[in-house]
C-alpha positions as MATLAB code, in Angstrom:
seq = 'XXXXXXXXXXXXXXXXXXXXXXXXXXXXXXXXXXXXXXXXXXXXXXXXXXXXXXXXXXXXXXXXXXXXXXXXXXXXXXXXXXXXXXXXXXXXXXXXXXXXXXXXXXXXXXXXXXXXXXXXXXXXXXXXXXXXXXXXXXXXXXXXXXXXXXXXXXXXXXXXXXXXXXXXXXXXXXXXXXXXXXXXXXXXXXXXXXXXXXXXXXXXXXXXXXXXXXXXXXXXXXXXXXXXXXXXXXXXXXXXXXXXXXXXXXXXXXXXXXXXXXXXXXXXXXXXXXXXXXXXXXXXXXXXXXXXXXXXXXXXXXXXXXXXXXXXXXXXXX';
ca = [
      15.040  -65.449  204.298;
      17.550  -66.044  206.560;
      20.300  -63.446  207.521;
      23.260  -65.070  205.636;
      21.096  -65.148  202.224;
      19.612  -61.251  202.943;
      23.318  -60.303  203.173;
      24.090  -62.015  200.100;
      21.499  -60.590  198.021;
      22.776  -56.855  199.089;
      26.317  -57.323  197.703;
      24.825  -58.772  194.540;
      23.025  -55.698  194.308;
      25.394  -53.022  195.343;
      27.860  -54.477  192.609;
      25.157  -54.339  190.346;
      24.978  -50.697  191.046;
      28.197  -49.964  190.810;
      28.558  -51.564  187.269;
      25.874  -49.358  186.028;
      27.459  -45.971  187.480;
      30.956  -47.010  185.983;
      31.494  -44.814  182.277;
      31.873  -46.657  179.155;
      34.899  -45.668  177.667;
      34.124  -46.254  174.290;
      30.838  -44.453  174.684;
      32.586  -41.585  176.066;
      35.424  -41.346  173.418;
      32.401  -41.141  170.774;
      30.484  -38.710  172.489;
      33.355  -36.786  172.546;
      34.047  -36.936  168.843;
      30.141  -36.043  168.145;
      29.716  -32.933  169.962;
      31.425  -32.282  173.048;
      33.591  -28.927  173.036;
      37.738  -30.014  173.328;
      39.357  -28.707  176.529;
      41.960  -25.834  176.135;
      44.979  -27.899  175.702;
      43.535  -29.557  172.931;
      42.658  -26.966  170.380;
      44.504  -25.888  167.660;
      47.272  -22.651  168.197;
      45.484  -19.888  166.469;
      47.031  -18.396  162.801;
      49.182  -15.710  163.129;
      47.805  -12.231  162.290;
      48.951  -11.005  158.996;
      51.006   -7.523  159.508;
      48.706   -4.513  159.369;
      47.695   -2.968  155.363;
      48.735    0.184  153.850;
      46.588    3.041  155.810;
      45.737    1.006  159.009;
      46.313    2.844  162.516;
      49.442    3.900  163.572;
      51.056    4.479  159.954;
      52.637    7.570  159.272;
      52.349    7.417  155.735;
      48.793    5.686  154.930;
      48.489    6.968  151.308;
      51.851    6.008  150.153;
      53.453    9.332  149.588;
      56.835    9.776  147.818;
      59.821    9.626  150.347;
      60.316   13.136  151.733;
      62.477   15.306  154.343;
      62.111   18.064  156.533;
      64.751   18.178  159.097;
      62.891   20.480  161.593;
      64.397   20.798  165.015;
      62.059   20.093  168.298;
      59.620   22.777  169.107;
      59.096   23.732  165.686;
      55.556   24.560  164.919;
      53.543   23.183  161.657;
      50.488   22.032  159.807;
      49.368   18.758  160.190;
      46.861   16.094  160.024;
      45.387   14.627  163.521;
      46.286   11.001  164.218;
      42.767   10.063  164.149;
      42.396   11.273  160.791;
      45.808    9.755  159.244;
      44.386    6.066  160.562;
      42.904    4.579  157.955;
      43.543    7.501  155.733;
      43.082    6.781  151.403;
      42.160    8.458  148.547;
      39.148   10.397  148.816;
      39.595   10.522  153.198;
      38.256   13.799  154.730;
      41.749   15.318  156.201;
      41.894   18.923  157.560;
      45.281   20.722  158.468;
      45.618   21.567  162.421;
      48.458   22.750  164.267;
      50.796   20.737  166.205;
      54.599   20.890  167.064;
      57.629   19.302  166.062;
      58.609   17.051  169.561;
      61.447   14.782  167.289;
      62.275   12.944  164.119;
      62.167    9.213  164.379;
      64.320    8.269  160.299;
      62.523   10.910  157.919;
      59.351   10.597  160.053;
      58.324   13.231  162.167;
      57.516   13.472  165.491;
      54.548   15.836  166.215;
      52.298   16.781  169.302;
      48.443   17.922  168.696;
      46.765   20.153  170.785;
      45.922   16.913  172.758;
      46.965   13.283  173.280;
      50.411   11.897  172.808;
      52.783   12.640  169.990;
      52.428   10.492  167.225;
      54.661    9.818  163.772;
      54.222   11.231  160.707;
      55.846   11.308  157.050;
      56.842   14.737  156.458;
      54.713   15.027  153.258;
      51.555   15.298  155.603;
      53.654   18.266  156.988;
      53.805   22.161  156.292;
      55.946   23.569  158.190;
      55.832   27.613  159.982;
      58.858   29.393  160.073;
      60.154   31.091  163.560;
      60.029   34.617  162.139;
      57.497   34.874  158.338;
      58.219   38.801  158.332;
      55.192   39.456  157.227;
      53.776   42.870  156.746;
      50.287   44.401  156.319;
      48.649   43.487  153.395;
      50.415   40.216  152.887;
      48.699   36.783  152.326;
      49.571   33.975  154.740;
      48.398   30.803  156.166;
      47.569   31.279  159.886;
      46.043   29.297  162.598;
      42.212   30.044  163.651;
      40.678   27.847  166.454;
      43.983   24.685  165.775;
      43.041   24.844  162.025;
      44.942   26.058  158.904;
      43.265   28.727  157.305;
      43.767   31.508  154.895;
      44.093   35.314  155.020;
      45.857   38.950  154.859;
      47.425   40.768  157.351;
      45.199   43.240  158.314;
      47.643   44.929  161.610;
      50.719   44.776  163.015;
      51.161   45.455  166.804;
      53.775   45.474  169.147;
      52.442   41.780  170.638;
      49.294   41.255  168.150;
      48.945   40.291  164.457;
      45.450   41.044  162.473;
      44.245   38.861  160.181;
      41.035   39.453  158.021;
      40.354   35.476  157.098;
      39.787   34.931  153.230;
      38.015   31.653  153.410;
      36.117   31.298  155.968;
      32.378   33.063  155.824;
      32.865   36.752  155.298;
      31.211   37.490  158.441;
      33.905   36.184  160.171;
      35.154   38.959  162.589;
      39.045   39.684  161.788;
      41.107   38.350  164.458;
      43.893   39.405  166.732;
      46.571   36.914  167.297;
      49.587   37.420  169.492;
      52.342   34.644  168.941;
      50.622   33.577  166.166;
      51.593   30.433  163.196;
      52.218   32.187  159.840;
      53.292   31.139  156.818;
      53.844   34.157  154.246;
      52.593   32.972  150.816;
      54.319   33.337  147.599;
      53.177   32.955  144.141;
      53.123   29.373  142.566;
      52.763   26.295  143.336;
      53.832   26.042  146.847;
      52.289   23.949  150.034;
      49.499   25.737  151.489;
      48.186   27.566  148.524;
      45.189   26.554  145.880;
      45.830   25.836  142.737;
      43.242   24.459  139.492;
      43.338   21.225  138.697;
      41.980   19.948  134.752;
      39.914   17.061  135.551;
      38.617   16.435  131.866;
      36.028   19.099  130.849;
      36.019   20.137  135.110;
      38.466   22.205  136.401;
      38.428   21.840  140.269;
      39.672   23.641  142.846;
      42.586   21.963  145.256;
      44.750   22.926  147.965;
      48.070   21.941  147.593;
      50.418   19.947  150.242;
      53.597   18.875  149.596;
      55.677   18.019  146.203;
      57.369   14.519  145.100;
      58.874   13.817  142.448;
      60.941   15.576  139.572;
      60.066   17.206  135.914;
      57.477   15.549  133.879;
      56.601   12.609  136.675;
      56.243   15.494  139.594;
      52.967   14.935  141.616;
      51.122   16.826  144.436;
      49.846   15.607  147.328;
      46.429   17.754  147.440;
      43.227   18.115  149.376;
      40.138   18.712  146.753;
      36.762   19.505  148.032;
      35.529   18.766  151.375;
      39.228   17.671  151.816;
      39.478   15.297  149.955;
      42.938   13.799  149.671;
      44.511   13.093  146.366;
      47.804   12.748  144.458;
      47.684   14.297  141.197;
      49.987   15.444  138.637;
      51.764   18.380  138.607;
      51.188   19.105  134.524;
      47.538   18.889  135.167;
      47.598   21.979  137.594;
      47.723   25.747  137.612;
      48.784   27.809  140.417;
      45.798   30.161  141.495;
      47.124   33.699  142.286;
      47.990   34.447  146.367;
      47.289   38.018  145.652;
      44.851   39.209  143.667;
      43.050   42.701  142.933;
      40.468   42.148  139.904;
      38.811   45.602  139.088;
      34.352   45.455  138.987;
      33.557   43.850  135.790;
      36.166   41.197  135.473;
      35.649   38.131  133.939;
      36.762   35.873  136.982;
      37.000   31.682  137.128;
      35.221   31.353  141.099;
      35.261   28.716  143.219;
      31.826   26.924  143.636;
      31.630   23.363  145.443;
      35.080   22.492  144.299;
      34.641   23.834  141.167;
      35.908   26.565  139.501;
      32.688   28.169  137.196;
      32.616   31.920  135.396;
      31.751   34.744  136.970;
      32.049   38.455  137.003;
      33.625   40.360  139.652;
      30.487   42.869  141.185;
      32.689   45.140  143.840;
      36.209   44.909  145.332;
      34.961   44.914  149.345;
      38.470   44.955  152.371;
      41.537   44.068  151.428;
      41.270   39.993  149.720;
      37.618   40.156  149.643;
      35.105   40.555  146.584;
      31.966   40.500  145.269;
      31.195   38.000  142.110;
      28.043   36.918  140.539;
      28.377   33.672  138.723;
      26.899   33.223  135.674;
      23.052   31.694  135.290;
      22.669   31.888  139.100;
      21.358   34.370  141.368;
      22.340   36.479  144.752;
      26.718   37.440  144.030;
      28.700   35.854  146.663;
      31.914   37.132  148.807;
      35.266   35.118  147.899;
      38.620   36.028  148.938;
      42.359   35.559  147.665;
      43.077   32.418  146.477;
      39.082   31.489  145.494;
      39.110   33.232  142.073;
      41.400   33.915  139.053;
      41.829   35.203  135.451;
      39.115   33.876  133.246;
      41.932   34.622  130.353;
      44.186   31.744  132.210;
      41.594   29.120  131.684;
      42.815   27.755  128.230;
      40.265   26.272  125.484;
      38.621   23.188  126.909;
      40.649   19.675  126.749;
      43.883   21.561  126.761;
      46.589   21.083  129.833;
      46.398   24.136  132.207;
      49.838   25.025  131.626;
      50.218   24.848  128.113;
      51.183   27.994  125.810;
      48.412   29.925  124.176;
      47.032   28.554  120.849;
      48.771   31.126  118.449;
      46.504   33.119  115.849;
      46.192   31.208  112.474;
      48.775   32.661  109.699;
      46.580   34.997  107.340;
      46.659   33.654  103.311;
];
């Protein structure tokens, strides 16, 4: 072959190559439309995120509550729920009471500061708040703080720069405890925040500790923490306030608290100052329970009657 025809025959086949390597557009577009994935700029914009539900993180009111106002200046010290526990928070939510401080208001909200992280907001019916100066004196009941958390007890001594406090329901082991500068709230008879009431749940009366108020007359409704702590909003008519301060003598028919329940028992022996002795009925070992844990079996009225209504009055003789 001579050198003219040999250099002939190579561009025929280079072309040829260069045919085959060239993409078929039409293939291409198909493939693309089978299964290849779209480049960036060609996918759709992404839906917008709907705005976050009743209860999600970040809301200071995540069970709804009533609107409600305490004007509290910064620095003032309260009760509160944790951040962590008011995201997310519903009916039935575990929420404990800690301490924090009052660092604004933001509207009606609150401004508060835990014992860590950053101040967060909060409606003030999540809120009890502690008076600068509770004048308390010994033998008085009051909410106090043990270890950040709300808790229960009497005033056991009153130093120059301590305050004892013999805790009323905690275990009754619990050594009393010396607190200088301490968060009290003196407690008063009723129903007030920070003290337990019993609520008539059907044939069950349960034991609750109250929160904060909403509402007026017959449509006034508790916010209220029931066992475990619970959260709940329940109505006032269905609720009696269990006594702050109470000094049953050995004997005494008592309603106890038992699991969130309140069950009949019989005062054994008044022990310090808040504490006792009961033995509930059909069960074994008594138990210790303090102010605020027992009342009156004569103020439990005949079953599926409201709490608070009047005594049934004795039937006209013939």
């Amino acid at each position: 072959m001579g050198r003219a025809a040999r250099s002939t025959l190579l561009l025929a086949l280079a072309l040829a190559l260069a045919a085959c390597a060239e993409p078929d557009a039409t293939a291409g577009a198909a493939a693309g439309d089978a299964g290849t994935v779209a480049s960036p700029a060609s996918q759709a914009a992404p839906a917008a995120l709907p705005p976050p539900a009743p209860g999600a993180a970040g809301d200071p009111n995540p069970l709804g509550l009533a609107p409600r106002r305490l004007k509290l200046d910064p620095g003032r010290r309260v009760f509160t729920f944790s951040d962590a526990m008011l995201a997310g928070a519903q009916p039935g939510s575990t929420l404990i009471l800690y301490s924090a401080t009052v660092s604004g208001l933001d509207g009606d909200d609150l401004l508060v500061e835990g014992r860590t992280g950053p101040a967060y907001k909060v409606h003030a019916g999540y809120v009890i708040a502690v008076p600068d100066d509770p004048k308390v004196k010994h033998g008085d009941p009051v909410l106090a703080e043990w270890n950040g958390v709300m808790k229960h007890g009497v005033i056991t001594t009153l130093t120059r720069d301590r305050v004892g406090v013999r805790f009323t329901d905690m275990d009754s082991k619990t050594p009393e405890a010396q607190l200088k500068n301490p968060r009290l709230v003196k407690q008063g008879e009723g129903l007030q925040p920070g003290n337990y009431a019993a609520l008539r749940d059907a044939e069950t009366l349960r034991h609750v500790l109250l929160v904060s108020p909403a509402g007026e007359g017959t449509a006034k409704k508790w916010f209220a923490l029931g066992f475990g702590g619970a959260a709940m909003v329940v109505d006032e008519a269905a609720l009696t306030p269990i006594p702050v301060k109470y000094d049953p003598k050995p004997g005494a028919a008592v309603l106890a608290e038992w699991v969130g329940t309140l069950r009949k028992a019989t005062v054994q022996a008044a022990l310090d100052q808040g504490l006792f002795s009961v033995r509930f009925e059909r069960a074994g070992r008594p138990v210790t329970l303090g102010w605020g844990m027992l009342l009156r079996d004569a103020e439990a009225p005949a079953k599926g009657r409201a709490l608070n209504a009047e005594p049934l009055a004795p039937p006209r003789p013939r």
